[in-house]
C-alpha positions in Angstrom: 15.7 -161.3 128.3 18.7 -163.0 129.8 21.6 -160.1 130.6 24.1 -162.6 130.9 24.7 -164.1 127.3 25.4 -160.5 126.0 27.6 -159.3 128.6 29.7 -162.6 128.7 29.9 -162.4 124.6 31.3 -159.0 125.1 33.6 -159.8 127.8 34.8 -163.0 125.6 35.5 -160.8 122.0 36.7 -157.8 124.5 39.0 -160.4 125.3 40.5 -161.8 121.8 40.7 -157.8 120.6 43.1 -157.1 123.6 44.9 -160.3 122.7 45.4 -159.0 119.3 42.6 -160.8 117.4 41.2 -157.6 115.5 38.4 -159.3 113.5 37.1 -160.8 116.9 33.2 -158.9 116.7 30.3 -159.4 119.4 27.2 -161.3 117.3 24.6 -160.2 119.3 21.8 -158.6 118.1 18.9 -157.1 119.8 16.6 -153.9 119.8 17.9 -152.8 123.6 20.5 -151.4 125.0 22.6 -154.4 125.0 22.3 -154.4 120.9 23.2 -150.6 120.8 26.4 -151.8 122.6 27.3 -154.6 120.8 27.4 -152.8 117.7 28.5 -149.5 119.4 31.8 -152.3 120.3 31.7 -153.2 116.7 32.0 -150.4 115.3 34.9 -149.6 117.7 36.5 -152.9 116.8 36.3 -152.1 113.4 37.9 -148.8 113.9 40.6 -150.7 115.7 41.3 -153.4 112.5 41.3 -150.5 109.9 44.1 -148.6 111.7 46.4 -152.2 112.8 46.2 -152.9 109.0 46.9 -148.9 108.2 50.2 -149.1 110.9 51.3 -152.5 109.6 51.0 -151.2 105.6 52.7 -148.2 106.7 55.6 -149.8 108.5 55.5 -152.4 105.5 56.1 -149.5 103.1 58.8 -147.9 105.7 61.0 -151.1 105.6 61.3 -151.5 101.7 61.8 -147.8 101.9 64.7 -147.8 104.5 66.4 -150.9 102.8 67.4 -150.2 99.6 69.7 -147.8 98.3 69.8 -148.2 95.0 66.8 -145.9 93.5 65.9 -147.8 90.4 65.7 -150.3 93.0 64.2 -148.9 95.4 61.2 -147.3 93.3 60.5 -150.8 91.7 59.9 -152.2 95.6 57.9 -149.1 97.1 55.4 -149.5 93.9 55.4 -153.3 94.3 54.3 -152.7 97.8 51.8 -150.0 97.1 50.2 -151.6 94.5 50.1 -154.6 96.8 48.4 -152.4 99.6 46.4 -150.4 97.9 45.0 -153.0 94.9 45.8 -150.8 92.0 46.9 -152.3 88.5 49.6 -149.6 88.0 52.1 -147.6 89.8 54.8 -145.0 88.1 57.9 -142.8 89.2 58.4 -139.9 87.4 61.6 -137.3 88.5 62.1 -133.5 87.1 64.6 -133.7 84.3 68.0 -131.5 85.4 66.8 -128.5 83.4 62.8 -128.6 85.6 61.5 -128.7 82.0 59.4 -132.0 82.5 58.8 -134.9 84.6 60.2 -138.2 82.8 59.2 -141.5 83.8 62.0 -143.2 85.8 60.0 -146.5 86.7 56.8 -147.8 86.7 54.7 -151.5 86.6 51.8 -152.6 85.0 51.3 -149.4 82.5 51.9 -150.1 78.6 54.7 -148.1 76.4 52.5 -145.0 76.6 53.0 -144.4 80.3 57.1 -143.6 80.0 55.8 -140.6 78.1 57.2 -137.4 79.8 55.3 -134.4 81.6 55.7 -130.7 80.6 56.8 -129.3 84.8 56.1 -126.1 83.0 52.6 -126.3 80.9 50.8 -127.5 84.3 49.3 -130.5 81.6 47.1 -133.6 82.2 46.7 -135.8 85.4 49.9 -133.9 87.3 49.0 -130.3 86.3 46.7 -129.9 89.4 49.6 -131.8 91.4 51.6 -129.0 90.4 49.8 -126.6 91.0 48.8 -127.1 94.2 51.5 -129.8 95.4 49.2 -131.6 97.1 47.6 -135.1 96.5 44.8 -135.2 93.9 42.0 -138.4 93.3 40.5 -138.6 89.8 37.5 -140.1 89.3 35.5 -141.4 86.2 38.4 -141.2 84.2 38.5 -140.9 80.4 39.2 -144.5 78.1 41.1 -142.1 76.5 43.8 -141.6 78.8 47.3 -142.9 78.4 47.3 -144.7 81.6 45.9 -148.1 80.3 47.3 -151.4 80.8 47.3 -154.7 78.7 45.3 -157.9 79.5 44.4 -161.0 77.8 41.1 -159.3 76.5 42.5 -155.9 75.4 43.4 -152.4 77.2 41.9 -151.5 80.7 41.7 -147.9 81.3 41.7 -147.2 85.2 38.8 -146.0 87.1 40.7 -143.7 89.7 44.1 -142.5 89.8 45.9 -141.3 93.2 48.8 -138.6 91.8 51.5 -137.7 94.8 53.8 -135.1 94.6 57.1 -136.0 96.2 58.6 -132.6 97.5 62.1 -131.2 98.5 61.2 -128.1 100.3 58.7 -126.5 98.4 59.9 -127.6 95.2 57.8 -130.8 93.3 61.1 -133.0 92.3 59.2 -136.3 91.5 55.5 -137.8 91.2 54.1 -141.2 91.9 51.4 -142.3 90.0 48.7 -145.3 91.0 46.0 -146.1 88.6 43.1 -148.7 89.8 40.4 -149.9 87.6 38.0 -149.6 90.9 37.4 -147.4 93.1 40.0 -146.6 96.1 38.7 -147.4 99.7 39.6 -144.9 102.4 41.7 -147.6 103.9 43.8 -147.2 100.7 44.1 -143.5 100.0 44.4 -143.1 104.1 48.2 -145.5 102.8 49.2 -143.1 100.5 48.8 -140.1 103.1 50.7 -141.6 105.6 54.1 -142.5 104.0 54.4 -139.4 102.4 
């Protein structure tokens, strides 16, 4: 078999990839060696994409973050853009009440009348009692119809699939949780987001 095609193909995407062109991918195929590096490259390209579109998000998500000071204001454009980013339907605020009773919902989009409910920050209660607990990040999966987070469509209520529930600490105290609710499933590219700006 001809050496040649392959190794130019890879020289020519090696090429657009250095010039910035991250979904540049070798299309050579084969059951030799020069197969196992074309998609050995591939796979290194896509490594290369996921993380550019990570970094951009991220800085994305710094910049509304930096430039706004108002925090009604502020909240309102760091869900817009992580909804955005990470394709979920709804995304809430919720800051510890001046007596550290509960959590009450400060801003949120996409969620119906039921999501400006409060949270006990005492009774360690539904979605952000294991936030609390822990203060760490928490995924849940196959998620009740019964939960509150729902949103409304043209056909009716939509009860999310997964929700991503962030604590937002000052020192080691929880003083606010964000809230994203998809109706599928996150991809690693999206809950990789959320780790990185917080």
């Amino acid at each position: 078999e001809n050496i040649k095609k392959p190794l130019v193909e890879l020289r020519l995407v090696t090429r657009k990839l250095m010039e910035g062109k991250t979904d540049a991918r070798i299309k050579y195929s084969s059951k030799n060696i020069f197969g196992d590096l074309s998609a050995g490259f591939n796979s290194m390209a896509d490594t290369i994409e996921s993380e550019f579109k990570l970094k951009n998000h991220t800085a994305e998500i710094a910049e509304v973050m930096l430039s706004e000071e108002d925090a009604r204001k502020f909240c309102k454009k760091l869900l817009h853009s992580l909804l955005k980013h990470t394709e979920s339907q709804i995304g809430a605020v919720y800051f510890i009440n001046e007596e550290k009773t509960s959590f009450d919902h400060f801003e949120s989009i996409g969620g119906n009348e039921d999501i400006a409910q409060s949270f006990s920050a005492v009774h360690l209660e539904g979605e952000f009692g294991q936030v609390l607990a822990s203060k760490k990040i928490q995924y849940l999966t196959n998620i009740s119809e019964e939960t509150r987070f729902s949103f409304s469509t043209v056909n009716g209520q939509l009860a999310p699939c997964e929700i991503i529930s962030v604590p937002i600490l000052s020192g080691k105290k929880v003083i606010a949780i964000l809230s994203l609710s998809s109706i599928k499933k996150y991809t690693s590219e999206s809950i990789k987001l959320v780790k990185s700006i917080i």
